[in-house]
FIFI-72840 format. One record per atom (N, C-alpha, C): residue in three letters; x, y, z; residue number from 1. Coordinates in steps of 0.2 Angstrom, whole numbers. Atoms other than C-alpha are relative to their C-alpha. Layout:
! FIFI-72840
{"ALA",{X,Y,Z},NUM};
...
END
This chain:
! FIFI-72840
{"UNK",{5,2,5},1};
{"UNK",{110,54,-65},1};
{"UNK",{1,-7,-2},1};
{"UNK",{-1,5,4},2};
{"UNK",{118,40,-71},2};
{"UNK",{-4,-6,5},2};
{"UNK",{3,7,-7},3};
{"UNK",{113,29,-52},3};
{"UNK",{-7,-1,-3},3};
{"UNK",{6,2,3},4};
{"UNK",{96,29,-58},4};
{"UNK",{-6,1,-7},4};
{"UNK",{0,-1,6},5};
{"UNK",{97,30,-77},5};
{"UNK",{2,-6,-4},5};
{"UNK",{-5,3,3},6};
{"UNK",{109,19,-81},6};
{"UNK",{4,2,-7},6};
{"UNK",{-6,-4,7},7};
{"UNK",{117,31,-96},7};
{"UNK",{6,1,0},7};
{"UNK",{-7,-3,3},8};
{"UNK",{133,33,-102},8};
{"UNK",{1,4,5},8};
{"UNK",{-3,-9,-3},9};
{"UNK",{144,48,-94},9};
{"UNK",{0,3,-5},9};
{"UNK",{0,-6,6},10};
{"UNK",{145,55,-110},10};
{"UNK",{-6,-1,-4},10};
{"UNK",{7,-2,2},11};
{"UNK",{127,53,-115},11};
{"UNK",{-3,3,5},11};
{"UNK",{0,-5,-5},12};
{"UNK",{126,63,-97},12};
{"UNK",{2,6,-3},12};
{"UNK",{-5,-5,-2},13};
{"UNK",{140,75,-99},13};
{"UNK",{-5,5,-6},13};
{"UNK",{0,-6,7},14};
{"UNK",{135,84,-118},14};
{"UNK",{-9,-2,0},14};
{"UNK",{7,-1,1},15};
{"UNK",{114,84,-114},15};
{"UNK",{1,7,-2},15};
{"UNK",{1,-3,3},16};
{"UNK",{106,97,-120},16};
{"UNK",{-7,5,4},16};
{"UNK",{7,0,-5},17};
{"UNK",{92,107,-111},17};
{"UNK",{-4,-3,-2},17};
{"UNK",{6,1,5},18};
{"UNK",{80,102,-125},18};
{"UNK",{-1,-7,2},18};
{"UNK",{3,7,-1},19};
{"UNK",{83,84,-120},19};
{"UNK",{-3,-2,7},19};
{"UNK",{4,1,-6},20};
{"UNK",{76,87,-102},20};
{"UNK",{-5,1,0},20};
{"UNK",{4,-3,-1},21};
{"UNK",{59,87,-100},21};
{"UNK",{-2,-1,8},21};
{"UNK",{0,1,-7},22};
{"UNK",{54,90,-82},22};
{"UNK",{-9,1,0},22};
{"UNK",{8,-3,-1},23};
{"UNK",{36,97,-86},23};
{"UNK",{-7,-4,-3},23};
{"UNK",{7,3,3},24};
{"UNK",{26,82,-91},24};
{"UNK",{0,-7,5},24};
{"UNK",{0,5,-5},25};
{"UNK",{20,68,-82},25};
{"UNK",{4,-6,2},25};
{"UNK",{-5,4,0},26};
{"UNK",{33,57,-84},26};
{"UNK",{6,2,0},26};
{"UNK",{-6,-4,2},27};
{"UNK",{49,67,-82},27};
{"UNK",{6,-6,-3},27};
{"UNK",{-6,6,3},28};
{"UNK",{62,58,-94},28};
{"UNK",{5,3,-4},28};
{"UNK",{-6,-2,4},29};
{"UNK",{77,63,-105},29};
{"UNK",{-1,-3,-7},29};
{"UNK",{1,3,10},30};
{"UNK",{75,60,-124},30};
{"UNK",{10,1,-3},30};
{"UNK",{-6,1,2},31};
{"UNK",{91,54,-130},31};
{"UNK",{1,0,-5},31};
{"UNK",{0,1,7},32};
{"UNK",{97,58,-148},32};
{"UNK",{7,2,-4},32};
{"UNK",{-7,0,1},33};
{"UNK",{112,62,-156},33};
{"UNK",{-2,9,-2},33};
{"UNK",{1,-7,1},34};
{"UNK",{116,82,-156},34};
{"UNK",{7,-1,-1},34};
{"UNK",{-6,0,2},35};
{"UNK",{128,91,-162},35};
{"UNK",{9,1,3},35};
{"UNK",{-8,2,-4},36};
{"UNK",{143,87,-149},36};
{"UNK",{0,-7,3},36};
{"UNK",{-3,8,-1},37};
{"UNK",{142,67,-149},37};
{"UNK",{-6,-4,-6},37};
{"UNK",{4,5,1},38};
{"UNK",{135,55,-157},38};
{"UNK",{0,-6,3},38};
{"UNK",{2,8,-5},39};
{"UNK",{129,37,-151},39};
{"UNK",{2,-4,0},39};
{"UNK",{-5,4,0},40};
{"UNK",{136,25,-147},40};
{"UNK",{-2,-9,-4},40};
{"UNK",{6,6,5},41};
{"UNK",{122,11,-156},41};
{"UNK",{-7,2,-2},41};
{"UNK",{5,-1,0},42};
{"UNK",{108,13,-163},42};
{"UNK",{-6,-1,6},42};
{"UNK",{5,2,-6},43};
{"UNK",{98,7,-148},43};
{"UNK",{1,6,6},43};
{"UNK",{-2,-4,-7},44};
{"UNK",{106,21,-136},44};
{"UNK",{-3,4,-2},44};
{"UNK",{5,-5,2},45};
{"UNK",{93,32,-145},45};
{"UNK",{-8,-1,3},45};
{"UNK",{5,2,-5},46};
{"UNK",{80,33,-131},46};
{"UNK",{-3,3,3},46};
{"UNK",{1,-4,-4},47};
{"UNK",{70,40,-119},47};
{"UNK",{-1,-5,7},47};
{"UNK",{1,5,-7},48};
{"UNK",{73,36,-100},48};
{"UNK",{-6,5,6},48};
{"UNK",{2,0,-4},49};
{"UNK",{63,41,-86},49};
{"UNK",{4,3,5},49};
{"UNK",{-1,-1,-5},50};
{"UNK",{68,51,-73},50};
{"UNK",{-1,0,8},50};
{"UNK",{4,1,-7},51};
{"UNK",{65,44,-54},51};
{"UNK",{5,2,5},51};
{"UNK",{-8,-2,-4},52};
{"UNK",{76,47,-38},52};
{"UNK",{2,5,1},52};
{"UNK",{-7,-4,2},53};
{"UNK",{94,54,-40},53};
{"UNK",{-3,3,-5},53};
{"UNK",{-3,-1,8},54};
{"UNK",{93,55,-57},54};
{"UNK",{-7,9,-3},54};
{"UNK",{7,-7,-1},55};
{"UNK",{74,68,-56},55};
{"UNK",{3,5,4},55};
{"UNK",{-5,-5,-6},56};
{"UNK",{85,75,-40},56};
{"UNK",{4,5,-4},56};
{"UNK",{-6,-4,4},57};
{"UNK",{100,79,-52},57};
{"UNK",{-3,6,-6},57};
{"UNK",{5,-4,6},58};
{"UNK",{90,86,-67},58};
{"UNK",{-3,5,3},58};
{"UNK",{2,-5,-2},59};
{"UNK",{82,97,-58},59};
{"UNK",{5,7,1},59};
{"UNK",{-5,-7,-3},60};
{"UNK",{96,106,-49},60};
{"UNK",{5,1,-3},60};
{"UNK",{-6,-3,5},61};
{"UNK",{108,106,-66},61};
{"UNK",{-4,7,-2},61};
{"UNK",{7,-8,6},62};
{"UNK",{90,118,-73},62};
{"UNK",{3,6,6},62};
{"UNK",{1,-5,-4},63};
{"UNK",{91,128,-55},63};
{"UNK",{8,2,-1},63};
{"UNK",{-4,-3,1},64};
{"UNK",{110,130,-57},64};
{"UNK",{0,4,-8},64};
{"UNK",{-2,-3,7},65};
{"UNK",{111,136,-76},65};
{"UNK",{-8,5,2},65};
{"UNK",{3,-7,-1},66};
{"UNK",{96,148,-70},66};
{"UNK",{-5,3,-9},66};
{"UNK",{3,-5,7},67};
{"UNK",{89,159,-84},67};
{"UNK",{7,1,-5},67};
{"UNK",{-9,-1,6},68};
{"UNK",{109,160,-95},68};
{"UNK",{-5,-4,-3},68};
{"UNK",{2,3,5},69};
{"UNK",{105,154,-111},69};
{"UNK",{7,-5,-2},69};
{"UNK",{-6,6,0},70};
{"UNK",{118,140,-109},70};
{"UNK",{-4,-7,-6},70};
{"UNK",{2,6,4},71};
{"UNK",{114,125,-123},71};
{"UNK",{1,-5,4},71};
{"UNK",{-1,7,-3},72};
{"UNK",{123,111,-112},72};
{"UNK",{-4,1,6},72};
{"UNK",{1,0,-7},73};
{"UNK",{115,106,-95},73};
{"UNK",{7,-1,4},73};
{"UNK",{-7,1,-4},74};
{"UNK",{134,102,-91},74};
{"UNK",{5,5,-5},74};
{"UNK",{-5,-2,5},75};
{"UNK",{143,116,-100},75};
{"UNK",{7,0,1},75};
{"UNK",{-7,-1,-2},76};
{"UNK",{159,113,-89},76};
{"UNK",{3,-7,-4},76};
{"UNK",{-1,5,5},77};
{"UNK",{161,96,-102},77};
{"UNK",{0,1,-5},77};
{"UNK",{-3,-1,6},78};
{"UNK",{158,102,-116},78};
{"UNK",{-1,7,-5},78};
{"UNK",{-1,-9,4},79};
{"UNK",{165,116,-126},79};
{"UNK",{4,0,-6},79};
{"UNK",{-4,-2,9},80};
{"UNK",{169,122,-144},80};
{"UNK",{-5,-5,-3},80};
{"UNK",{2,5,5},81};
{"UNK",{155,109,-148},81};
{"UNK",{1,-8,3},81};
{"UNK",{-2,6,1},82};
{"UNK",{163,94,-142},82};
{"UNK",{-1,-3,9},82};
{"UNK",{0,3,-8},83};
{"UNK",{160,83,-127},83};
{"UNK",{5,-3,2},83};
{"UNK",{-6,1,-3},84};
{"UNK",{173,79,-116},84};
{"UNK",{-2,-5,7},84};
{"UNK",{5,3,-4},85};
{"UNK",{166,65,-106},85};
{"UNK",{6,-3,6},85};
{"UNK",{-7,3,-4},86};
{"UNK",{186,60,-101},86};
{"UNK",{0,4,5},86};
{"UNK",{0,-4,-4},87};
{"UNK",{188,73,-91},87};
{"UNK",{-5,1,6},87};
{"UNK",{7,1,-8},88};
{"UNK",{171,71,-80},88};
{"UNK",{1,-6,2},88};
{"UNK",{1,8,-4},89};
{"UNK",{176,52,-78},89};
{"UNK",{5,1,5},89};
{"UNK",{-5,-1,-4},90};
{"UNK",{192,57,-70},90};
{"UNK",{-2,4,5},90};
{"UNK",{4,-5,-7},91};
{"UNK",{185,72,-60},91};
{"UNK",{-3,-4,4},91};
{"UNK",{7,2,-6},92};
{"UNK",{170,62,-53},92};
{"UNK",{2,-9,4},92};
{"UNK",{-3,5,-3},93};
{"UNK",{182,44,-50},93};
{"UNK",{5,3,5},93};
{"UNK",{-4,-3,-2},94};
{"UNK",{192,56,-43},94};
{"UNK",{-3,2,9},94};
{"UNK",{4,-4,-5},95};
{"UNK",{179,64,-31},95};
{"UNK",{-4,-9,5},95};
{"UNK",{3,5,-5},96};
{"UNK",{171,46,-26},96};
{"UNK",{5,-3,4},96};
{"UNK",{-4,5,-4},97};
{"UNK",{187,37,-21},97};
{"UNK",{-2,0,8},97};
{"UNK",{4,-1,-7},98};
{"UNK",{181,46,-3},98};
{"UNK",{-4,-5,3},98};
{"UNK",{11,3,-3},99};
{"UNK",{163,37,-3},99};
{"UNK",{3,-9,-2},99};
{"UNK",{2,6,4},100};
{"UNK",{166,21,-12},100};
{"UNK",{6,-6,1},100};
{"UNK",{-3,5,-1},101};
{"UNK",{175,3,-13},101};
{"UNK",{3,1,-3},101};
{"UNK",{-5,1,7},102};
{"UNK",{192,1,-21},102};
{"UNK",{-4,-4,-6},102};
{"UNK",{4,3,5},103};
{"UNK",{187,-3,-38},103};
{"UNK",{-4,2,-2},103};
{"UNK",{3,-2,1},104};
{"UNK",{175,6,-38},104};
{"UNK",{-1,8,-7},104};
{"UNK",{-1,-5,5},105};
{"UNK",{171,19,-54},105};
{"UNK",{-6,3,-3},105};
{"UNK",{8,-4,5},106};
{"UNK",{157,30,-63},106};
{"UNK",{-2,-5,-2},106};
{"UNK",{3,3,3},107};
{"UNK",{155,18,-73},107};
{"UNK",{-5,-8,1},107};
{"UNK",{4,4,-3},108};
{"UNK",{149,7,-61},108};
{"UNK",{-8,-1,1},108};
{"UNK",{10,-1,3},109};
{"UNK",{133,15,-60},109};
{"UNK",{-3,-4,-4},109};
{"UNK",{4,3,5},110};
{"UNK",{128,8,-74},110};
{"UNK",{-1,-6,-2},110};
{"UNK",{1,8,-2},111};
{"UNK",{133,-9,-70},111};
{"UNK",{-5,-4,3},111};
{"UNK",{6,3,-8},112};
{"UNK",{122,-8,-55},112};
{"UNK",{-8,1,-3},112};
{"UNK",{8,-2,5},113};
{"UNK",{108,-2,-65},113};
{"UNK",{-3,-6,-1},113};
{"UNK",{4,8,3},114};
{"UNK",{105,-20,-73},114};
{"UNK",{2,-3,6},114};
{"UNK",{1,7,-7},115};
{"UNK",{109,-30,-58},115};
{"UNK",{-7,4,4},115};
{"UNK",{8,-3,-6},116};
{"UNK",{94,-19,-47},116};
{"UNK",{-4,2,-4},116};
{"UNK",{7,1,4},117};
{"UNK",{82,-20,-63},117};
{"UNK",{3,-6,-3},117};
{"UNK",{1,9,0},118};
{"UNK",{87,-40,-63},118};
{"UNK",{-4,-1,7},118};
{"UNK",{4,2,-7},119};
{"UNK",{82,-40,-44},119};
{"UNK",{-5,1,0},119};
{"UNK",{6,0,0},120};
{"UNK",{67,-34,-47},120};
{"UNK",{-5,-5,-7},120};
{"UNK",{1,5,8},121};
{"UNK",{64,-45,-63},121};
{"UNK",{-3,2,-3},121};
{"UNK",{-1,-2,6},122};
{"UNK",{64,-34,-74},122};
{"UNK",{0,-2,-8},122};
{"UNK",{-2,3,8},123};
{"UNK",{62,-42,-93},123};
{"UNK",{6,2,-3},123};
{"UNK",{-7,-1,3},124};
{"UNK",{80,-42,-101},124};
{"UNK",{-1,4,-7},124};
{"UNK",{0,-6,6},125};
{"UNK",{73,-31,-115},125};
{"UNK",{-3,5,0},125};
{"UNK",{4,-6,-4},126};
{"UNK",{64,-18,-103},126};
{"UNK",{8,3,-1},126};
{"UNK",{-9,-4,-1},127};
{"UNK",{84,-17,-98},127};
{"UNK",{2,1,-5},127};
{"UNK",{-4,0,3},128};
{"UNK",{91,-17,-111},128};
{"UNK",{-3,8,-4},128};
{"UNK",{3,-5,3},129};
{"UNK",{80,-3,-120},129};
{"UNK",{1,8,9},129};
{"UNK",{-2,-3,-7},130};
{"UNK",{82,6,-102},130};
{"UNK",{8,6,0},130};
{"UNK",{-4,-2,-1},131};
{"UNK",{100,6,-102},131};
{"UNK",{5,1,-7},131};
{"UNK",{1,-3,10},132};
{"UNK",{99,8,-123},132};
{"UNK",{8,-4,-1},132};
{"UNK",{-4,5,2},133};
{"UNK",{112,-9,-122},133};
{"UNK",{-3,-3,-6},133};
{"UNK",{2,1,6},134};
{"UNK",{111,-16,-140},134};
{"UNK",{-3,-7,2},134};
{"UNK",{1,2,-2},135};
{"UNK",{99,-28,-142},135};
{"UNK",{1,-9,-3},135};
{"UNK",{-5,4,-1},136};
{"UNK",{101,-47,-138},136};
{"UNK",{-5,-5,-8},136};
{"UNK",{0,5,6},137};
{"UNK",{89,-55,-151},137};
{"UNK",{-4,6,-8},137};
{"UNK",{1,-3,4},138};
{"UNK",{80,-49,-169},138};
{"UNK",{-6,4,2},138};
{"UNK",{6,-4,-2},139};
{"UNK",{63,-44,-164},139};
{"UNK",{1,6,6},139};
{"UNK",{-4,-5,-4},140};
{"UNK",{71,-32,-151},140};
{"UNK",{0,5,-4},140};
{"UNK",{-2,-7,3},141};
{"UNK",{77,-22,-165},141};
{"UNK",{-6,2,-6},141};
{"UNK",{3,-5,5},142};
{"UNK",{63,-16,-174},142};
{"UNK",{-3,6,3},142};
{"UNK",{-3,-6,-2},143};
{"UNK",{64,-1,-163},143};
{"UNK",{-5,3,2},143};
{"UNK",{4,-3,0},144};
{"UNK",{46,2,-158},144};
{"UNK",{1,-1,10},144};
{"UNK",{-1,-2,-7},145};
{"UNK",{50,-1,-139},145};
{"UNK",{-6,-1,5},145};
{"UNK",{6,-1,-5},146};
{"UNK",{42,-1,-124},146};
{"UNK",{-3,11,3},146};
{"UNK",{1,-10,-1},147};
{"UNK",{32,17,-119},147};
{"UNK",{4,3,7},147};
{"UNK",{-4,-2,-8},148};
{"UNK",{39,28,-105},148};
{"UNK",{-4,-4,5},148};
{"UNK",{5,3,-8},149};
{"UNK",{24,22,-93},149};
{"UNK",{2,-7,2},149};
{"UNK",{-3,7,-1},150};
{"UNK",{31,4,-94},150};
{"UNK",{7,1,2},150};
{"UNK",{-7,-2,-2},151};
{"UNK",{50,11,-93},151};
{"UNK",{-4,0,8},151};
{"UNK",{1,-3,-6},152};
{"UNK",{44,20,-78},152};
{"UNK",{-1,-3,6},152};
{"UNK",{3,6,-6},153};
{"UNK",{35,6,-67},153};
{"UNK",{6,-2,3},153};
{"UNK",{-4,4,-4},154};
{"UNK",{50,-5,-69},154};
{"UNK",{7,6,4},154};
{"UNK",{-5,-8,-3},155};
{"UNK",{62,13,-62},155};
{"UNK",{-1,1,6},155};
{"UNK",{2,-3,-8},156};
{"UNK",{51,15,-49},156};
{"UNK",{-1,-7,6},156};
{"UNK",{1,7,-5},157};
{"UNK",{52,-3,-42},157};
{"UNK",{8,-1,3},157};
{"UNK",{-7,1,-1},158};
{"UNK",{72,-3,-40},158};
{"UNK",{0,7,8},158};
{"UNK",{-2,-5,-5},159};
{"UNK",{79,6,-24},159};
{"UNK",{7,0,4},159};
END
């Protein structure tokens, strides 16, 4: 999810079913603070777009948790409440050494996010709002944002 999201691992790790929505025309994840994290800036409070991967993976977390009345979409990170996002960056750096270049980390995804919604020249406050990086001048932050539909164009132009 994070390859074409660009979020956090632990704005991943402790979602929440409520914050996927899959059944409307723009499938996106509403980003908020609940009760096993909060945010890491006010700006990481957002909704992204699900295209790709990231539509790919959301799916098949719903198909795995089935009908259980599980609260997390990842309940193997977080328990008692609490998210545990260390533990998935390790598992999952763990599990790419295989695939990827020395140097290489999760948290790369989210580097590459903003370079391949630079290459498509993407406006640096689409990205920023996108990858809910704080923002760089004042009118940025009055918080009214760009709509999904616009998220979505610049998400489906990257590949």
């Amino acid at each position: 999810m994070i390859s074409d999201t660009g979020m956090r691992l632990a704005e991943i790790c402790d979602l929440e079913r409520n914050d996927i929505v899959l059944d409307a025309p723009i499938p996106h994840i509403t980003l908020q603070p609940n009760s096993a994290r909060r945010l890491k800036t006010d700006s990481s409070e957002r909704r992204v777009p699900l295209v790709r991967a990231s539509l790919w993976a959301a799916t098949q977390a719903f198909q795995v948790l089935g009908g259980s009345d599980q609260k997390y979409l990842f309940p193997r990170y977080t328990k008692g409440g609490r998210c545990n996002a260390n533990s998935a960056s390790v598992a999952l750096n763990k599990w790419m050494k295989q695939y990827v270049e020395d140097g290489c980390v999760i948290h790369s995804f989210r580097h590459s996010m903003r370079d391949r919604l630079r290459e498509v020249e993407c406006p640096s406050d689409i990205i920023d709002q996108i990858g809910g990086w704080s923002c760089s001048s004042v009118g940025q932050s009055y918080r009214i944002g760009y709509k999904l539909p616009v998220l979505h164009k610049w998400l489906q132009k990257i590949e």
